[in-house]
Phi, psi and omega in degrees: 000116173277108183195068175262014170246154164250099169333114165262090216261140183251345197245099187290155206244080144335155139243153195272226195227156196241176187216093176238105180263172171202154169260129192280124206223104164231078155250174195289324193245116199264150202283189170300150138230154158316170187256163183291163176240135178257143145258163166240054146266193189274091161291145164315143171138141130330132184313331185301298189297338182297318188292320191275014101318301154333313184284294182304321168288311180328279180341313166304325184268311201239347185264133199332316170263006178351325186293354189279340185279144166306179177317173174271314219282321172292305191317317195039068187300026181231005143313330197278142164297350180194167159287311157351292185285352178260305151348305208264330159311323243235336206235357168285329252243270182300138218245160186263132163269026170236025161222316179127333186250173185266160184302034296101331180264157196233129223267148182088023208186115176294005193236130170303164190278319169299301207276123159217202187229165173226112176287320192275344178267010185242331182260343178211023173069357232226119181274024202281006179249070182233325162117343152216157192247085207315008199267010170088026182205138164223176155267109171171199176300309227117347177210183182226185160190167194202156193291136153261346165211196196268319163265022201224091171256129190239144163297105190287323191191144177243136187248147196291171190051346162284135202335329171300301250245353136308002205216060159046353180315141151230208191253131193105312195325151163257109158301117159270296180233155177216091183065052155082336181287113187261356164277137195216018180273164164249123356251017208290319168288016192274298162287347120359280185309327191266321167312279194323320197264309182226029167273228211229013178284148183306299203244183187197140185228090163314129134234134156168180198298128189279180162312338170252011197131304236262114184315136160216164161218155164205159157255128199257127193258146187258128199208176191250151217169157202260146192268147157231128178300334211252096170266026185194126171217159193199135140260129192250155173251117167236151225010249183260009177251152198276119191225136174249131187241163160206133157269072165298120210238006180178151201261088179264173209254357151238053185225010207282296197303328189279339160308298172347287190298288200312313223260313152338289190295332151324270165327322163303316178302343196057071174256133146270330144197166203250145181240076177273139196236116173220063184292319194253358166269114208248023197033241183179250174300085161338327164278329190275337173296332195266341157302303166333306190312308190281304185313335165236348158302082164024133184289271216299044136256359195294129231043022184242148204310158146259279205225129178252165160233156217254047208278157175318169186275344173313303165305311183309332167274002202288211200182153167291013208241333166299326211276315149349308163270012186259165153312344161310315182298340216244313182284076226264148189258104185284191166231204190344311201247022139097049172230170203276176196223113224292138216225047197277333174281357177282184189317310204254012184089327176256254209236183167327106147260190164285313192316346201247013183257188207234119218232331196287128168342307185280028193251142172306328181263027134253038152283031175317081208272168192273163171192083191313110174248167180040160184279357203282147228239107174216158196272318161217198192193124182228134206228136190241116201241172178185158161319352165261004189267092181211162150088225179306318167324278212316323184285334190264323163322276195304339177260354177286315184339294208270017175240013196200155171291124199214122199231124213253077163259152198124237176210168185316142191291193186275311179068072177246081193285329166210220204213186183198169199234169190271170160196125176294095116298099185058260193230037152210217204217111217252155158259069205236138171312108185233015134217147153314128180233131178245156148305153176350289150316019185024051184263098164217246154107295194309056173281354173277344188097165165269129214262142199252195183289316187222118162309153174184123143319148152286130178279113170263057156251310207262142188287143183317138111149353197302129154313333155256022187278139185322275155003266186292348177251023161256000171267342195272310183315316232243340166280351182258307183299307180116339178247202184236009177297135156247167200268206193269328148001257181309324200289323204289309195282321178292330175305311208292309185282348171266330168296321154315332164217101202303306199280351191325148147316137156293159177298337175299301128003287182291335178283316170313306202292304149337286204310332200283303213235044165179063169279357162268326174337081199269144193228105180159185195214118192262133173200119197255082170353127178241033172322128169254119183233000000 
């Protein structure tokens, strides 16, 4: 599978009104339906109604579970009140049956869990309504923060050079006032706190405590700057092995050199095994995953499957005579430079669409095979997760699993298996799950997270790389012992660090709170065929 580009589609789509049926299935892999039928005539309607037509045929055609929706005649998108709300309606319908909800729902929250629309790239070529802005750059502070108690608001991650991180923030700060407010509890403060941080004011004005203590203040001006992902790397020796830690915060689209480099110094360093920390990553690209992938994965897996993907059967099956008739066809496949690409045997005859790609498992570009980079050697893969951990995290686990010792600590992941290509209507971008990725081992699934080794809370007192912050010294625990028993020590230093935060979130508590107070945070795995014809 080739999927080193983010497609950006140029071409806005009407679609006419469709005459479709399905049968409601709940299960992952949805049987065939017909495809909707288009004419070429001119359809009725207001540009509006036409887009939330529109919203609704893709979906019938594309959306992972499609066999779950109902008729154009039952559905009636052009009753909904917004495009929102027909999304969101459009993502209730199919059900997990190992909860019991539909795959998609999010309990408490009016948003689909998956699916949303990005408005700003249909308007300015620009992906920046993504909810972070996975394209290696963003406008803001620069920083998040999360409860370490219920009265303990802490600077969770700082992204380096950013405007926070010019104004002295680090990780660990204990925040006191915020544009003068000094009640900061959770939960009467939360939305207070995500207007401020993250609504649309220039600047912002801090106080609080640095890492040692010691009262500082500053006004953090909101400004655009280059992301760099990797805030943190480090080698530790414990007994006679070399253990490599990174802290990694989004799979983003410029960071492929600086991946290089770390996993290099690594390997020079003799690191033997590894700590990857995606505790806050809810991931981004399919290629920097699968770069990860490769930098740490065993040379003798190289050509052996990583990863398979998965479109509905409807896509796995199509014929020529659907694809002519799909919506796809509507969808032009650019290439490197995002310009179209003449195709004349293909569906419409002039260029590349998605209609002309090959959606069955057993096609190469939905293969994704190991192809083993850098030298570096390891023994084991130790992954520091939350409940923010979703999506390409979730892919570079799960495809790492069945080839390597692979060890999980923290709480249950985020559980996003699977992923989507953008699709243009008219004046947005639309996102909906439209396949599944499994592992070697056809292991995927994971709409619940992926579950870990050792539960463990997180310390937000201590700065990335401290040896006692719980997390990292239970993975440090575990490369010098081989378990997670700990001795009277260790037991001691944990203990010491749980008397501090009396008060913890439940973890249900703390995801909600994420949503709230890290909304930029983006969650999925973007993967765009880079397909040549």
């Amino acid at each position: 599978m080739r999927n080193n580009k983010f497609t950006l589609l140029a071409i806005p789509v009407f679609l006419s009104l469709a005459m479709v049926t399905a049968c409601k299935k709940n299960n992952v892999e949805p049987e065939p339906v017909s495809p909707p039928v288009t004419t070429t005539t001119t359809p009725s309607g207001t540009r509006d109604e036409l887009t939330k037509d529109s919203i609704f045929l893709y979906g019938k055609e594309l959306y992972y579970w499609n066999t779950s929706l109902p008729t154009y005649e039952v559905f009636k998108p052009r009753d909904f009140s917004s495009n929102e709300t027909e999304l969101y309606a459009m993502t209730q319908y199919s059900m997990d049956p190992l909860t019991g909800k539909p795959y998609e729902y999010v309990s408490n929250a009016r948003e689909p869990k998956y699916s949303f629309f990005d408005y700003n790239a249909a308007t300015t070529g620009k992906t920046g309504a993504l909810k972070a802005d996975v394209n290696g750059s963003a406008n803001d502070y620069g920083f998040s923060v999360q409860y370490n108690n219920d009265t303990d608001l802490r600077v969770k991650y700082v992204y380096p050079n950013s405007p926070a991180a010019q104004q002295g923030l680090t990780r660990g700060c204990r925040l006191t006032s915020v544009n003068g407010r000094t009640d900061l509890t959770y939960p009467t403060a939360v939305n207070f706190l995500n207007s401020a941080i993250f609504g649309t004011n220039p600047t912002i004005t801090l106080a609080f405590n640095d890492i040692n203590g010691n009262p500082k203040t500053a006004v953090v001006s909101s400004s655009l700057y280059t992301v760099n992902p990797i805030l943190y790397t480090h080698v530790y020796t414990v007994n006679t092995k070399k253990v490599g830690y990174i802290v990694f915060n989004s799979f983003t689209n410029n960071v492929s050199a600086e991946l290089n480099t770390a996993f290099a110094s690594f390997a020079t360093q003799g690191v033997s095994e590894l700590i990857v920390d995606l505790r806050y990553n809810g991931g981004g690209y399919v290629s920097t995953a699968t770069q990860i992938i490769n930098l740490a994965a065993p040379a003798g897996e190289t050509g052996n499957t990583m990863f398979t993907s998965y479109y509905n059967s409807y896509l796995q099956s199509i014929t020529s005579a659907q694809r002519k008739a799909s919506v796809l066809a509507h969808q032009p496949l650019l290439d490197d430079a995002g310009k179209l690409q003449t195709f004349t045997s293909g569906v419409n005859g002039a260029y590349a669409t998605y209609a002309d790609l090959d959606f069955s498992p057993t096609a190469a570009d939905n293969i994704e095979k190991f192809a083993k980079s850098g030298s570096l050697a390891l023994n084991r893969i130790y992954f520091l997760v939350t409940g923010s951990t979703a999506s390409a995290s979730e892919l570079t686990i799960n495809s790492l699993k069945p080839v390597m010792d692979v060890k999980l600590i923290g709480s249950t992941t985020y559980g996003k298996p699977v992923g989507f290509f953008p699709i243009r209507i008219d004046k947005v971008d639309m996102y909906i799950p439209e396949f599944e990725t499994k592992n070697k081992l056809g292991v995927g699934g994971y709409y619940s997270g992926l579950t870990v080794d050792k539960v463990s809370p997180e310390d937000l007192t201590k700065a990335w790389g401290d040896e006692t912050e719980t997390l990292l010294a239970y993975a440090l625990l575990y490369a010098k012992a081989g378990n997670f028993v700990t001795t009277g020590t260790k037991t001691a230093s944990l203990r010491a660090t749980a008397t501090v935060m009396p008060s913890k979130l439940s973890v249900a508590e703390l995801k909600a709170v994420d949503e709230k107070l890290d909304p930029k945070g983006f969650k999925g795995m973007v993967m765009t065929p880079d397909k040549k014809f």
